[in-house]
N, C-alpha and C positions, 0 to 999 in steps of 0.2 A: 695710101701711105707706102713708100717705099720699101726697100729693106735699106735698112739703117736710120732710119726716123726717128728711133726711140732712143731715152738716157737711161741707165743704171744706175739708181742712187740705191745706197748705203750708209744705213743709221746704227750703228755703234755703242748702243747704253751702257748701261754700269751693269744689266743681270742679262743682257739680250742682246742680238744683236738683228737689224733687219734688212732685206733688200727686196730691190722689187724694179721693173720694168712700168715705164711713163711716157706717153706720145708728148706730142712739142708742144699741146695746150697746158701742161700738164696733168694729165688725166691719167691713174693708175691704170697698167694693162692688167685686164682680169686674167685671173690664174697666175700671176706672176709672181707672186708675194713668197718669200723665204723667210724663215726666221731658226733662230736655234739658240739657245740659251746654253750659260757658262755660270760658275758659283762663282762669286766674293768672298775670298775668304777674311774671314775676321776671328779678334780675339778681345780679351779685357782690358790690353795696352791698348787699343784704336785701332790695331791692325786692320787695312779693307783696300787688298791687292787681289790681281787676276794672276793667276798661272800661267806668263806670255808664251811659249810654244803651245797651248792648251786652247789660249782665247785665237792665237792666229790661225790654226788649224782651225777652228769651226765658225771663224768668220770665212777665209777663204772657200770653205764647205760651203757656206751659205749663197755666195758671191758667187762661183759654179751653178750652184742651182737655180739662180735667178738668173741668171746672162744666157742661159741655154734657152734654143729657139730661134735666136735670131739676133744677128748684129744688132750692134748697139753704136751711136755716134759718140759719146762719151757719157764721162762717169762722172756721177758727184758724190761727197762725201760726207757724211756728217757725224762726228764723233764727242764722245763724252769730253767737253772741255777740263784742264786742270792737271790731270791723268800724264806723268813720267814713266820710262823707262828708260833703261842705257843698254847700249852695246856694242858692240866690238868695232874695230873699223868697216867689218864685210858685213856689218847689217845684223849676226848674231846675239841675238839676248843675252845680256851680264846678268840683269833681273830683273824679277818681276813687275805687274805693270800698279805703281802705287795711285792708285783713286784719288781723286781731291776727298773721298772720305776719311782717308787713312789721316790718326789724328796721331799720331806716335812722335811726330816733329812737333806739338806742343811746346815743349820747354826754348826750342829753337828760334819759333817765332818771335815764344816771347821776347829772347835773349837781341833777335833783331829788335824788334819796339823800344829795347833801352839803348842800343846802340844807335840804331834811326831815328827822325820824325816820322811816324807814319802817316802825317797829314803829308806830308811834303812828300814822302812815296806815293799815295794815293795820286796825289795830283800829280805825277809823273809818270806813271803806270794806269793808274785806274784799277789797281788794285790793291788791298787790303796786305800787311804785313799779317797773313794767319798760315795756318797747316793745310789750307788749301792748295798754295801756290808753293812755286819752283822752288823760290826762296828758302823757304822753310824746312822744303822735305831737302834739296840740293845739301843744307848747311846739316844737319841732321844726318846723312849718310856721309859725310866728308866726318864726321864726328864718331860715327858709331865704327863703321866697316870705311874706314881709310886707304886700304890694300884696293878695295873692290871700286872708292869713287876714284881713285888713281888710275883704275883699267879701263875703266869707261873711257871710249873715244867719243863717243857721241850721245848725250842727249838728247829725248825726242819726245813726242804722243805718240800713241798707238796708230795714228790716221796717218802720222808719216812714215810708219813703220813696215803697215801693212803698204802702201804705194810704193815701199822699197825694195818690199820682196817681190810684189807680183809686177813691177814695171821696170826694177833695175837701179829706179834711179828715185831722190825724194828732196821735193824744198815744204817748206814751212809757210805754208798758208796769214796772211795777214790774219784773218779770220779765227788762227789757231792760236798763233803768237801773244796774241791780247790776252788770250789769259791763262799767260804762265808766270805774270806776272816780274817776267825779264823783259818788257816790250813797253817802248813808249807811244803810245797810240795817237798822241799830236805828229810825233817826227815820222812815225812809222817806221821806227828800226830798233834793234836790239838797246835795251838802256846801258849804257855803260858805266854807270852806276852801280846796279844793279848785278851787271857782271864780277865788278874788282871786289861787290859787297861775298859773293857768290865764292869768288875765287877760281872760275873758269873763265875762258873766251871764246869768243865768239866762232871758233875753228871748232869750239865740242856741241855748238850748233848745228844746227843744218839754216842753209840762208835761205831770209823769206822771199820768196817769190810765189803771186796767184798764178801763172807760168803751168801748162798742162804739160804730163809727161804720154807717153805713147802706150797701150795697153793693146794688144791684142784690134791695131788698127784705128780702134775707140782712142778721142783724148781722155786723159784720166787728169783731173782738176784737183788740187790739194785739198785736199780736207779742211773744213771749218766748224766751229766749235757746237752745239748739240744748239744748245741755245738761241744761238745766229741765223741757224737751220729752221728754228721752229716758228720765226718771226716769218722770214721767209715763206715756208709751208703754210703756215694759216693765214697768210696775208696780211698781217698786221707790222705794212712797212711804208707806213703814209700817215701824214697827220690827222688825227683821229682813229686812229685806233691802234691797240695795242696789246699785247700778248701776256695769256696765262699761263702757261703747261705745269702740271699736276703729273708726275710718273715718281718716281723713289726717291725723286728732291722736287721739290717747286723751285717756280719765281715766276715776276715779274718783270716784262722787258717792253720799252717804246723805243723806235728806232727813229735816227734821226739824220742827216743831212751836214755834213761838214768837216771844218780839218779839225779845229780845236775841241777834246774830250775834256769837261770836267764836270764829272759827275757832284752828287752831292755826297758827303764825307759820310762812307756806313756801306753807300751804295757803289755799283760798279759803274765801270765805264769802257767798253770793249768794242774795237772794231769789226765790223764786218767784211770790209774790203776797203778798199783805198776813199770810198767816197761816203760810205754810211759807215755810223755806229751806235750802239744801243747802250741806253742808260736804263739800270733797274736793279734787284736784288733777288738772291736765292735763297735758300733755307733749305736744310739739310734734311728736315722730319717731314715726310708727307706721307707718300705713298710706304712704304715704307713703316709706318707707325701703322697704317693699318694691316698692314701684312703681320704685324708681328701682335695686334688686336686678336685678327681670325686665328692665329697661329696658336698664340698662349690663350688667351681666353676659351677656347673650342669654342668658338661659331659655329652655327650652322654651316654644313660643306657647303649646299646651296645658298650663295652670295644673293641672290635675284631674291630669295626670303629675304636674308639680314637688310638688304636694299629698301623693301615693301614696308618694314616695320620703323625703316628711320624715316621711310618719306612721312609717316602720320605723327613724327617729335620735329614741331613746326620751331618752337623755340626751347633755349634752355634750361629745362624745367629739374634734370637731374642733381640740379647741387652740387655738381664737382667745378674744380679750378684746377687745369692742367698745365704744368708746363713744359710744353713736348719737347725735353731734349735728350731722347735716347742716345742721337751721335751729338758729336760736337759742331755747334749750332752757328749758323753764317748771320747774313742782314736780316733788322737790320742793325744790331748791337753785337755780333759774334762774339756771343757767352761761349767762348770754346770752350772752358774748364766745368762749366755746372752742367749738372746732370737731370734726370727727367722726374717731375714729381705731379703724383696726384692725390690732390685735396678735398675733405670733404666727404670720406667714403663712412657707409652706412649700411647698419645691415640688409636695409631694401635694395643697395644697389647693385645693380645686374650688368651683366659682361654687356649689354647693349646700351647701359647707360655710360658707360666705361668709352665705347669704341663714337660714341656721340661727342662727348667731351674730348674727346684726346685728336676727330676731327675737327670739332670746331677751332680747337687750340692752336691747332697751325695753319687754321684761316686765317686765327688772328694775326700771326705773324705776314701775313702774306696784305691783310686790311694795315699794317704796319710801315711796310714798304711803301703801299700806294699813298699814304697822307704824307713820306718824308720825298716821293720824286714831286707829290704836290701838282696842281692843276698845269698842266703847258698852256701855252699863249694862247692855245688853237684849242683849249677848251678841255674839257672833261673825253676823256677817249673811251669810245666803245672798246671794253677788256671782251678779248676773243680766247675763250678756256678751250685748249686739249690738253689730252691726257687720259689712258684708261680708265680712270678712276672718277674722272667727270661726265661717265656715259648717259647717268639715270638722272633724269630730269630734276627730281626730290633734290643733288648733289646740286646740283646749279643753281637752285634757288636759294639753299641757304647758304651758297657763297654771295647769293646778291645782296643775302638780308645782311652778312656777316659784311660788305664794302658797303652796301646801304646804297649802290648802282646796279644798273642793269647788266646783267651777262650774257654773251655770245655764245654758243656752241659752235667750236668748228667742226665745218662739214666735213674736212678731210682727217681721219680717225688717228691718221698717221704724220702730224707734222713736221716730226724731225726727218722724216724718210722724205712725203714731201719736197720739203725746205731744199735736202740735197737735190733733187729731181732741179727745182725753180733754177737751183746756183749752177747749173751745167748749162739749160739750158738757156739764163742772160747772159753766159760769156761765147755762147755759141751764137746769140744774135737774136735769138726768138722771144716770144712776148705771151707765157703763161696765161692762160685763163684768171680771170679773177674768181675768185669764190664768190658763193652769192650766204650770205648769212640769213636764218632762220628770224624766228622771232625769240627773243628777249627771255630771259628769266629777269621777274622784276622782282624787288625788296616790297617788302609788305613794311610800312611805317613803324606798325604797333612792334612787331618782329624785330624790324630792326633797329628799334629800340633799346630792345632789350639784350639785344650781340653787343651793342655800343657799351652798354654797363657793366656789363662783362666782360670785356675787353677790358677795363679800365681793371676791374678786379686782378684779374692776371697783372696787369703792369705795379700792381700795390704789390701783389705778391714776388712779383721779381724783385722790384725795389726795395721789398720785407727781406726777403735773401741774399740781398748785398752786391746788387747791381744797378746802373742805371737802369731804371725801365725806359721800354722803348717807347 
C-alpha cells in the first residue's frame, strides 16, 4: 500500500466522539482508533445541548490524533443527525449545539401541527413536525431570544461546522440536509415551504452540495447523518437486509434505491445521497435507559456480571410493564409530552428485574417500527444489530425473540465510524469489502410468545394513558 492509501473517518455521537484510519477494502488500521468523550448537558425543561467551543476543541483533539502517521487520501464523516447550531458570518459559535434530544421547543412543534398538516409536511420532507427537527427548535429560538436568532448569519450541524474550521470552507451534505427537516428529499433542495414556515432563507443556509473540500491535501467529503453511516458500515444497503444500531437512541433503517421518498406516516424518510435513501424509525430511550438503570439502581460496576445474570431471564417472568419514556419519545407514535412509567412493582422486585423490563420495553418499541415499515417486496430482510450495547450474545437473542426474527451481529463493532470510511471511499471510486455475517441469533417460539403478549400489554397501557398505542 502506498502512502496515501488510506481514509479518515469520523463518527460524531451525542456522548462521544470517534475517528480512526481504514485501507480501501475498508479494513480498520490497527492502532489507529481515537476516541474522547464530551457531557450533554441537560435539565427538567428538556434541556440536552453540547458546549460548541468544548465539543470542537476535542473533536479536532481527536481527529489530530487519528490522522497522525500517515497521509490520508480523504476524509469521511459521520455525525449525529438533527443537531443545530448558529454562528456568526466567519464560522464563530452564537450557540450552543442543541441535540434532536433537546425537547424545550415542545410547545412550538406543537403550535406548527395546528398551523400545518403534518401529513402533507411529512410527505414533503420526510419528516415529522416534532422538537426533533430544524422547525421546531428554529421557531422556538426566534421566540425565546429574538435579539440572538436575528444575529445568527448562518445555520448549520456540527459536521458542517467542524469542516469549516479545519478546511476553510463548508457545504451541506444531501445526506445531512434530510434531516433537518427544511429539505425535500424527492427535489433534493431546500423546501421552501419550510423556509417562509421558518422565516429564514436559504442565504442563513449553507448550500447542499456532496462536493469535497481540501484538508491538508486529503479530500474532506461533507458529513452525513450518523444513521446513513451506520447502514453503510454494517452493510445493510441492498435488498435484504437491513439495519439495527442500538448506542443512546436506537432505530431501524432499510435503504433503498430511487428519486421519490415516501415513507409510511410515523416513520422517516431520509436521503443518503443523490441516488439512495432510507426508510425507518428512531426512538429516543435505549442505551440510554440503561445507563441511567446501572447508574440509579447501583448495579453491579461489573457489567459482564449484570450481563451473565440477564442471559439466564430467557423470558418475562418479572411482572413489570414499562413505558420507556425518560426523554421525549420519537417513532413510531412520538408521545413527545408523556413521561416514563413502571408498572407492577412488588416487594420481590429487584433492580435486575427493573433493568430487564425497562430493556425489553424499548425492544418493543423498535418490534413496533419493524411491523409499521412492514414486509418489502424482496421479503422479510436479515436485521444487522450494532451497537455497544448489543455485544453479549444473551442481548441478541432476546431482541430476536422480542421481533420473533432472526438477528445479525455486525462484524464491524464500529458502524457509524465504518459507514464514514465506505462514503469516502465510493466517491473516491473504490469497492469496500463486504462484511461476511456470522450465524443468527434465532426466536425461540414458546419465548416469543410470550414478548408478543406483552407487547400487546404495554400498547393497553399506553392507550389506558391517553394515547394511541402503537
Amino acid at each position: 500500500m502506498s502512502r496515501g492509501d488510506v481514509v479518515l473517518a469520523i463518527d460524531a455521537g451525542t456522548s462521544s466522539v470517534r475517528a480512526a484510519r481504514f485501507d480501501l477494502a475498508g479494513r480498520r488500521v490497527a492502532r489507529s482508533l481515537a476516541q474522547r468523550a464530551y457531557a450533554l448537558r441537560t435539565d427538567r425543561a428538556g434541556k440536552a445541548v453540547l458546549e460548541s467551543d468544548d465539543w470542537l476543541e476535542t473533536t479536532i483533539d481527536c481527529v489530530r490524533q487519528a490522522a497522525t502517521g500517515r497521509a490520508v487520501r480523504a476524509v469521511g464523516v459521520s455525525c449525529f443527525w438533527h443537531s443545530l447550531l448558529g454562528t456568526d458570518a466567519e464560522g464563530n459559535a452564537l450557540t450552543p449545539i442543541y441535540t434532536w434530544a433537546d425537547s424545550r421547543c415542545r410547545e412550538d412543534a406543537a403550535a406548527l401541527r395546528e398551523e400545518l398538516d403534518e401529513r402533507e409536511v411529512h410527505a414533503g420532507t420526510g419528516c415529522m413536525l416534532r422538537a426533533s427537527f430544524w422547525p421546531a427548535k428554529l421557531r422556538w429560538l426566534r421566540r425565546t431570544e429574538p435579539a440572538l436568532f436575528r444575529k445568527v448569519a448562518k445555520w448549520l450541524s456540527p459536521a458542517e461546522w467542524l469542516q469549516w474550521r479545519l478546511t476553510g470552507t463548508a457545504t451541506c451534505a444531501t445526506g445531512m440536509a434530510t434531516g433537518t427537516g427544511l429539505f425535500d428529499p424527492t427535489g433534493q433542495r431546500w423546501s421552501e415551504r419550510m423556509l417562509e414556515t421558518c422565516r429564514i432563507d436559504s442565504g442563513r443556509l449553507l448550500p447542499i452540495s456532496d462536493e469535497p473540500a481540501e484538508w491538508e491535501g486529503a479530500q474532506w467529503f461533507p458529513g452525513i447523518g450518523d444513521g446513513a453511516a451506520s447502514n453503510l458500515g454494517c452493510g445493510a444497503t441492498a435488498p435484504g437486509l437491513a439495519a439495527i444500531n442500538i448506542g443512546t437512541s436506537a432505530a431501524l433503517r432499510l435503504m433503498r434505491e430511487g428519486r421519490a421518498v415516501k415513507p409510511p406516516f410515523g416513520l422517516f424518510g431520509y436521503r443518503v445521497d443523490a441516488r439512495r435513501f432510507l426508510v425507518g424509525g428512531a426512538v429516543s430511550n435505549a442505551g440510554n435507559l440503561h445507563a441511567w438503570c446501572v447508574r440509579e439502581l447501583k448495579l453491579p460496576r461489573d457489567l459482564a456480571e449484570v450481563e451473565a445474570e440477564l442471559a439466564t431471564r430467557r423470558a418475562p417472568e418479572h411482572g413489570l410493564a414499562v413505558l420507556p419514556f425518560w426523554t421525549a419519545e420519537r417513532a413510531p407514535r412520538w408521545n413527545e409530552d408523556d413521561t416514563g412509567s413502571i408498572f407492577g412493582l412488588r416487594q420481590s422486585t429487584t433492580s435486575l428485574d427493573i433493568l430487564q423490563a425497562v430493556t425489553e420495553a424499548f425492544y418493543y418499541r423498535l418490534a413496533a417500527i419493524a411491523d409499521k415499515i412492514g414486509t418489502p417486496r424482496d421479503g422479510v430482510p436479515k436485521w444487522i444489530v450494532s451497537g455497544g450495547g448489543m455485544k453479549s450474545r444473551a442481548a441478541l437473542k432476546r431482541l430476536a425473540n422480542v421481533l420473533g426474527q432472526p438477528v445479525y451481529a455486525n462484524p464491524e463493532p464500529e458502524a457509524s465510524l465504518r459507514g464514514a470510511a465506505v462514503l469516502a471511499l465510493e466517491r473516491l471510486g473504490e469497492r469496500p469489502a463486504v462484511l461476511k455475517l456470522g450465524q443468527p441469533a434465532v426466536p425461540d417460539p414458546e419465548v416469543s410468545e410470550r414478548y408478543r403478549e406483552a407487547r400487546a400489554e404495554q400498547s393497553r397501557l399506553e392507550l389506558l394513558l391517553g394515547g394511541e398505542a402503537s
